[in-house]
Structures are given as structure tokens and as C-alpha cells.
C-alpha positions as CSV (number, residue, x, y, z in Angstrom):
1,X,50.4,-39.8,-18.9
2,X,53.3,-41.7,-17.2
3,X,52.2,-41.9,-13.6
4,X,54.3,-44.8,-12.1
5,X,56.1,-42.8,-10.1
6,X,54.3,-39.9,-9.4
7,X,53.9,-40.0,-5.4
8,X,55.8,-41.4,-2.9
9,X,53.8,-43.1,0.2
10,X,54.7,-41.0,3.1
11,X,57.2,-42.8,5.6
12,X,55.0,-42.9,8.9
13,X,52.0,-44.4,7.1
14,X,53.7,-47.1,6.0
15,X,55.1,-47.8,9.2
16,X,51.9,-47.5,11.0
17,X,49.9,-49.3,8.3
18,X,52.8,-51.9,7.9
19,X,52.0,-53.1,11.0
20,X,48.1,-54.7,10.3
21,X,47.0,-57.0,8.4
22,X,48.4,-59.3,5.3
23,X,45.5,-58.2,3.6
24,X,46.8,-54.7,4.9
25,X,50.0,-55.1,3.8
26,X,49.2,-56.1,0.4
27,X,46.9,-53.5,-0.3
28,X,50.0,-50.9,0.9
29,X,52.3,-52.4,-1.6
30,X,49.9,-52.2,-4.7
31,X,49.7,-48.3,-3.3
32,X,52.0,-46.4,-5.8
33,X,50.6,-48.5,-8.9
34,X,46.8,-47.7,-7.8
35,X,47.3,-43.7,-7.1
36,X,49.0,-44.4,-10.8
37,X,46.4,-45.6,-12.4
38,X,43.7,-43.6,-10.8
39,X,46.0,-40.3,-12.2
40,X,46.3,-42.0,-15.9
41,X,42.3,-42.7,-15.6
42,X,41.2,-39.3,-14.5
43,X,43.5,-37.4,-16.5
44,X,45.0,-35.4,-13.1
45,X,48.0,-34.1,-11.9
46,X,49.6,-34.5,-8.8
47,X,49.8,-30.9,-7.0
48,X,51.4,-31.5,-3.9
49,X,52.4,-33.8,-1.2
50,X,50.3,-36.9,0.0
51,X,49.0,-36.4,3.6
52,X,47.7,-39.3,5.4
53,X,45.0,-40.3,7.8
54,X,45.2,-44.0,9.9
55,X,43.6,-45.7,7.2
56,X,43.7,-43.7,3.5
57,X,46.2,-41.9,1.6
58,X,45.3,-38.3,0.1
59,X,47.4,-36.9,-2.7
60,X,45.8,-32.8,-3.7
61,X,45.5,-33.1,-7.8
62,X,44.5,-30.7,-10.1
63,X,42.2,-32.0,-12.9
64,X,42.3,-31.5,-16.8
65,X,40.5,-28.6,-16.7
66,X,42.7,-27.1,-13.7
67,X,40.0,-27.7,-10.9
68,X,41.6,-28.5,-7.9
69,X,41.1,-32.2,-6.5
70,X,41.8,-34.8,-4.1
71,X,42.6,-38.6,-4.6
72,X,41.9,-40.4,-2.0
73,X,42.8,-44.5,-1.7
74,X,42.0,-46.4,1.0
75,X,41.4,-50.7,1.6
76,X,38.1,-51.3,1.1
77,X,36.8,-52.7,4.0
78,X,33.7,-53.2,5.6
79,X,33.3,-49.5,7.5
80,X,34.5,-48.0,3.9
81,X,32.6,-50.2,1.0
82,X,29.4,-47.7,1.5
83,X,31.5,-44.5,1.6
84,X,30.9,-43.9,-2.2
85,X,27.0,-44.7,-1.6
86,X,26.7,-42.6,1.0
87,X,28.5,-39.2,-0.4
88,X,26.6,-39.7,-3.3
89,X,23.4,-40.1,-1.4
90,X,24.4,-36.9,0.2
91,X,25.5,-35.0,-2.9
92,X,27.8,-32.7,-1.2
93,X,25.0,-31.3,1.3
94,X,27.0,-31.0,4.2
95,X,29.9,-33.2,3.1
96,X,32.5,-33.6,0.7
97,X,31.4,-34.0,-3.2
98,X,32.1,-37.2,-4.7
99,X,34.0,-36.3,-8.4
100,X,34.6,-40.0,-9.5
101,X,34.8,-43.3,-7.6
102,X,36.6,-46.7,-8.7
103,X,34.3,-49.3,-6.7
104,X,36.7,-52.3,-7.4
105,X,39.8,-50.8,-5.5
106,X,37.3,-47.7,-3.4
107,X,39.7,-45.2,-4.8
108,X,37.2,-42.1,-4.8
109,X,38.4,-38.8,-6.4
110,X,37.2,-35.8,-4.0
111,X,36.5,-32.1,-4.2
112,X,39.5,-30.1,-2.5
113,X,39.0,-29.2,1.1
114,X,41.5,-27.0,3.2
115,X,43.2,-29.7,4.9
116,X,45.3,-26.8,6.8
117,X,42.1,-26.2,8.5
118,X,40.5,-28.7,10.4
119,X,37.6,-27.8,13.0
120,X,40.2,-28.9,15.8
121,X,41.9,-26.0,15.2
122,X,39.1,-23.7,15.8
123,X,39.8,-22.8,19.7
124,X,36.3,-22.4,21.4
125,X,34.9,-25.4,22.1
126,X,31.1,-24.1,22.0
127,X,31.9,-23.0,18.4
128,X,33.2,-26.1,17.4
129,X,30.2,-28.0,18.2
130,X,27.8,-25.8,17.1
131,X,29.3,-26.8,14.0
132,X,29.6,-30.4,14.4
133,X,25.7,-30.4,15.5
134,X,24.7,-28.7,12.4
135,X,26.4,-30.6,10.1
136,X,25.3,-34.1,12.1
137,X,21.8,-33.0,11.8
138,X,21.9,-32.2,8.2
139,X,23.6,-35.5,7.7
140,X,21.1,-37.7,9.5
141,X,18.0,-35.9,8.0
142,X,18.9,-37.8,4.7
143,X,17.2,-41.6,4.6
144,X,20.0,-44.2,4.2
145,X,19.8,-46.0,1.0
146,X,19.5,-49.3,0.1
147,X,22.7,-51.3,0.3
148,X,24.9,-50.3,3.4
149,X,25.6,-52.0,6.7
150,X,22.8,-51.4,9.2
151,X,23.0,-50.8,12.9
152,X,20.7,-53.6,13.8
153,X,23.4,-56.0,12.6
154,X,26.1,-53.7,14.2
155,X,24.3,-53.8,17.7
156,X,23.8,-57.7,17.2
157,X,27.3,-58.4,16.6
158,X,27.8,-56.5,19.4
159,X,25.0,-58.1,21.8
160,X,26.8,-61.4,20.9
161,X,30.5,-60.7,21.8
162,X,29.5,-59.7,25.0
163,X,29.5,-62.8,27.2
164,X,32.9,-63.9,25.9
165,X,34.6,-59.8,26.1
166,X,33.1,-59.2,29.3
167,X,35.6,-61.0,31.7
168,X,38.6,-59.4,29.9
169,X,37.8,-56.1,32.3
170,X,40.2,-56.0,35.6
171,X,37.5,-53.8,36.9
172,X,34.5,-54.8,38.4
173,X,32.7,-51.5,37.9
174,X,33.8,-51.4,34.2
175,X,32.8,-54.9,33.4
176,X,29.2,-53.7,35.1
177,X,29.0,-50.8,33.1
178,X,29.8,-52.9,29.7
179,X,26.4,-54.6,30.8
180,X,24.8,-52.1,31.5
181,X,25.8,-50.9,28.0
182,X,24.3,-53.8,26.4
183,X,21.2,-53.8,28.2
184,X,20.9,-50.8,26.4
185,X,20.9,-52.1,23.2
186,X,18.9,-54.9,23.8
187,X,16.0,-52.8,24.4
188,X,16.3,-50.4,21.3
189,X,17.6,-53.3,18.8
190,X,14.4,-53.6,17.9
191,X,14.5,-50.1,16.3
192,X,17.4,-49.1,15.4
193,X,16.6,-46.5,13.2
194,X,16.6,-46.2,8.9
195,X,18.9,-42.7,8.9
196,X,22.2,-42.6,6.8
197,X,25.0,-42.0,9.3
198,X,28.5,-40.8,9.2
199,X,29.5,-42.8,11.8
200,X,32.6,-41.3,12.7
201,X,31.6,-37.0,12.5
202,X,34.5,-34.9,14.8
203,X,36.2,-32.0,14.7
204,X,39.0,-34.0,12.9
205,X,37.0,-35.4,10.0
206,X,35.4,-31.6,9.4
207,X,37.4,-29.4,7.4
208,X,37.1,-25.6,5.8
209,X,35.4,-25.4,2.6
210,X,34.9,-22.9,-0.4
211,X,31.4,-23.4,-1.2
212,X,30.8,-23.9,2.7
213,X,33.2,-22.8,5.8
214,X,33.1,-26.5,7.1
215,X,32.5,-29.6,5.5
216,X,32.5,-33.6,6.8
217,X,35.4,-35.5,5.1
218,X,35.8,-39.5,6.0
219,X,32.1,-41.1,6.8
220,X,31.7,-44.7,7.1
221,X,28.0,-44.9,6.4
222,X,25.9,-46.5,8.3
223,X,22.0,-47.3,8.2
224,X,20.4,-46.2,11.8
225,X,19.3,-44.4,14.6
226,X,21.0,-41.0,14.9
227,X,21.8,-41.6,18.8
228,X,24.6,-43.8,17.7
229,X,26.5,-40.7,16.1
230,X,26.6,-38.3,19.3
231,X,29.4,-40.2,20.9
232,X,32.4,-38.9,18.5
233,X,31.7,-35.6,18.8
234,X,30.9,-35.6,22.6
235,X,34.3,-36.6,23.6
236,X,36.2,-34.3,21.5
237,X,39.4,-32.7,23.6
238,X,38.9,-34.6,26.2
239,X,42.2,-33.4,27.9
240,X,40.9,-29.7,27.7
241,X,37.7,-31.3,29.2
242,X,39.4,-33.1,32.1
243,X,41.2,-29.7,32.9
244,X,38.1,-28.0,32.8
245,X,37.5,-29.6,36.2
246,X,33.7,-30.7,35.6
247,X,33.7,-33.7,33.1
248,X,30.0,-34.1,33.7
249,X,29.3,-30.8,33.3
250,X,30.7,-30.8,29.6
251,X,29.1,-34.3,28.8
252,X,25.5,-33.0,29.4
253,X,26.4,-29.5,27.5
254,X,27.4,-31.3,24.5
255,X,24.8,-34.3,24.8
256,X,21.7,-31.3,24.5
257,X,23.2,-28.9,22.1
258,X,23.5,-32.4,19.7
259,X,19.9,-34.1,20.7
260,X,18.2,-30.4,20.8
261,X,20.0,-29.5,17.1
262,X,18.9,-33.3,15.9
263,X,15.5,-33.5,17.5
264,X,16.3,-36.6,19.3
265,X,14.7,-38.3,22.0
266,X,17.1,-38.2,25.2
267,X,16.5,-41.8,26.4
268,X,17.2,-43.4,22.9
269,X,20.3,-41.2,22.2
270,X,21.3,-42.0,25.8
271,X,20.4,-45.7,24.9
272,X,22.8,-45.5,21.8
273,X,25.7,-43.4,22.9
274,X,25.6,-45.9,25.9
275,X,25.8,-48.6,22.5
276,X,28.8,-46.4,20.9
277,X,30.1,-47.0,24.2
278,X,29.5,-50.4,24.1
279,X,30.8,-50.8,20.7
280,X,34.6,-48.9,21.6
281,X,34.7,-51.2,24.6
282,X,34.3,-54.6,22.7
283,X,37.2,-53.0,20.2
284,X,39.6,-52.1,22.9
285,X,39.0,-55.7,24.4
286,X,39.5,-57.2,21.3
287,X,42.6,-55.6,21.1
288,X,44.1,-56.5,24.7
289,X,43.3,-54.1,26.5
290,X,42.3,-54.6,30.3
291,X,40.1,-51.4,30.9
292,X,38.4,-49.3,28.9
293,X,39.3,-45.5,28.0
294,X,38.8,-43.0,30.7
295,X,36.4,-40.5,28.4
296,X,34.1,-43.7,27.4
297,X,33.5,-44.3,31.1
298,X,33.2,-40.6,31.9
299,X,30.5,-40.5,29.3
300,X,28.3,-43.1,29.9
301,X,28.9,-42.4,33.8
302,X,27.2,-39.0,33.7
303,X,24.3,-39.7,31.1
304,X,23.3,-42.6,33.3
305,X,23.2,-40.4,36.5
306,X,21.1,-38.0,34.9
307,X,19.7,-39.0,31.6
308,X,18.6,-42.9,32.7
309,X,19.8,-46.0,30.7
């Protein structure tokens, strides 16, 4: 089969991933001529055009036998170099099946999800994370194998940048709360927990399934306590939230449906959401920012009025 020029990378994902790194840049170049050779290897098809995420390409493929497919090809990097190990780990319990994976370039070769059909576009919000729950607490029920990035390391990577970040805040209030944040962490470092995480589980990285209705797409595994997962899926249309009128409210809704559902302790998961927090912050810092995003604050605002730290 004669792949060279079988997709074409879509013009806005160049553009956006044109801007990062060499590395980046590289790897986006060498795009066409890996999706090649990953069709040549695999014997597939291209059935469609390639949709995009902020990081990974996905072209739909159809496989020698006709089965419907996705290729996905994506930088390895260190959030993505346990995806493979993890999907495996969960063998499609919850998640996305794992077909084939290339470990040298991460190109993974996925079961075909309804990418029309994300669980953003289910419209009730109590629906939506009754789904997100259930899924997070299958996915954390599973112990992480050996091999992937673990949140102790995570939280004291964090723990260190936060002298130096700190005085980046204009606000006062927000550079207390980044402490307060890291207090946090200090006192659970100790156990941070042996579960295998998705890391990043919303009602974007969910999407409708034939051998289930929903099914998570996109985890960057991650060895740990399951507190550390809440945060994506508790700030999930925030703008619908803010309308709402009662921010707080909301928070606490979503923060027991997902530690009720997951059987977590409330101080711990308040401990490591304030952590995710914590985590965001030091990112947006890094990046230039002055303040951190409304929703973070929000958040860790109302668990710490009426969770504790």
C-alpha cells in the first residue's frame, strides 16, 4: 500500500501546534510520513477526514478485515509515554480499547468511537456527571502498574516550584491561596496513593460507544490518589455554572456525587483537588500569566469554606 500521501494535517492544528516547541515542530513535520507508515504497517485505510485535539491527530481507518478504526499520533511526551500502558492495563473497561501501539513514535491504533458525540453535548448537567463519576470510579478501581509517572513525584515537583512561582501572582489573596494549596500537599505527599489515573477525565475526553454508550478517550496515566482526578470534571461548563448564580452551590454538588461514587475520603480529595489546583496554577504561572483562572479559585474557595484544607 502506497500511503505517502494519504491525509493531509488539518490547517488549524498546524497552526496551533506550529507555535511550540522545536521538538514540537519537528515531530509535526515528520506527521504525514508517520500516519503513512502506521497505514502501510497495519494494513488500514483511511475512511475519513482527520480531526484534531491540542495535542494528537486522529484519522477514522477501516482495517483489513473492514472493522472500523482510529489512528491516533501524538509526540510522546512525558503526560503521554504511559498512555499505551495504561489502556492496556484497563483493557477497554471503561475506556477506549487499545488495537495496536508503535512505542517508538506512541502512534496507538484505537477502537472507533462516535467522535460526533462527545458527553459535552449531552445538555443536563446532572446527567453528564453521573457519567463522568461512573466511569472515574471504574477507572481508579484498577491498581496502576509498574512503570508510569507517579503523583508523589508530580506533587514534589510541584512543592519545589512554589517559592520561585509564588510572587508571579498580582494578587495577594491568590498568591495566599497557592500556599495554601501547597500546604495541602505537603501533608498528603506522604501518601499519594497507588491507583491508575486518567488524569485528565471530562465531558470532552468521553465519547459515545457501541459496546458502551460512553467511553473515556485521551488519559495521561498517572500512578495515585484518586482525589487528584476530581478537579477536571468539577469545573466542567463553567460559564453555565457562573450563570447559574451559585458557584458554590455547584462545586459541592459535583465534589459528593464524585467522592460518594469513588468512596473517597472528603479531606484527602479536598487535599488533592486543592493539589490539581495547585498544579494548573504553577502551569499558568509558567506561562505568564499574572492570576490564576477564575473557576480554579472558585473551586478551591468553596471546598475550603466547607470541606477544610
Amino acid at each position: 500500500m502506497n500511503s505517502s500521501t494519504a491525509i493531509a494535517v488539518p490547517a488549524a492544528f498546524a497552526a496551533s501546534y506550529g507555535r511550540g516547541s522545536a521538538s514540537g515542530r519537528a515531530w509535526l513535520a515528520a506527521l504525514p510520513a508517520l500516519a503513512a507508515d502506521a497505514l502501510d504497517r497495519w494494513g488500514l485505510r483511511p475512511d475519513g477526514p482527520a480531526g484534531h485535539g491540542a495535542a494528537s491527530l486522529v484519522l477514522p481507518v477501516t482495517r483489513a478485515d473492514g472493522t472500523p478504526a482510529a489512528l491516533k499520533l501524538q509526540q510522546v511526551t512525558e503526560e503521554t509515554a504511559g498512555a499505551a500502558l495504561g489502556l492496556r492495563t484497563w483493557n477497554g473497561d471503561g475506556v477506549v480499547h487499545l488495537l495496536e501501539h508503535d512505542p517508538d513514535t506512541g502512534t496507538m491504533l484505537l477502537e472507533r468511537l462516535d467522535a460526533a458525540r462527545p458527553l459535552s453535548s449531552v445538555a443536563d448537567d446532572d446527567a453528564a456527571m453521573e457519567v463522568l463519576a461512573g466511569l472515574m470510579a471504574r477507572l481508579a478501581a484498577v491498581p496502576a502498574p509498574p512503570g508510569l509517572r507517579r503523583l508523589a513525584d508530580v506533587a514534589g515537583a510541584m512543592l519545589e516550584d512554589v517559592p520561585r512561582a509564588v510572587p508571579a501572582l498580582r494578587d495577594p489573596a491568590e498568591r495566599r491561596l497557592v500556599r495554601v494549596c501547597a500546604s495541602a500537599v505537603a501533608d498528603l505527599i506522604g501518601e499519594s496513593g497507588d491507583r491508575l489515573l486518567h488524569w485528565d477525565l471530562h465531558d470532552g475526553n468521553v465519547l459515545a460507544g457501541r459496546r458502551e454508550p460512553w467511553l473515556a478517550i485521551d488519559p495521561e496515566p498517572l500512578a495515585g490518589d484518586p482525589g487528584f482526578e476530581l478537579l477536571p470534571a468539577m469545573d466542567i461548563r463553567w460559564e453555565r455554572v457562573v450563570a447559574g448564580g451559585d458557584t458554590t452551590r455547584t462545586v459541592l454538588r459535583r465534589f459528593d456525587l464524585l467522592t460518594e461514587a469513588l468512596g473517597l475520603n472528603r479531606r484527602r480529595a479536598t487535599g488533592w483537588t486543592l493539589g490539581r489546583v495547585l498544579q494548573n496554577a504553577l502551569w499558568d504561572i509558567e506561562d505568564g500569566k499574572g492570576a490564576l483562572e477564575p473557576a480554579q479559585v472558585a473551586i478551591a474557595d468553596a471546598l475550603l469554606r466547607h470541606r477544610g484544607p
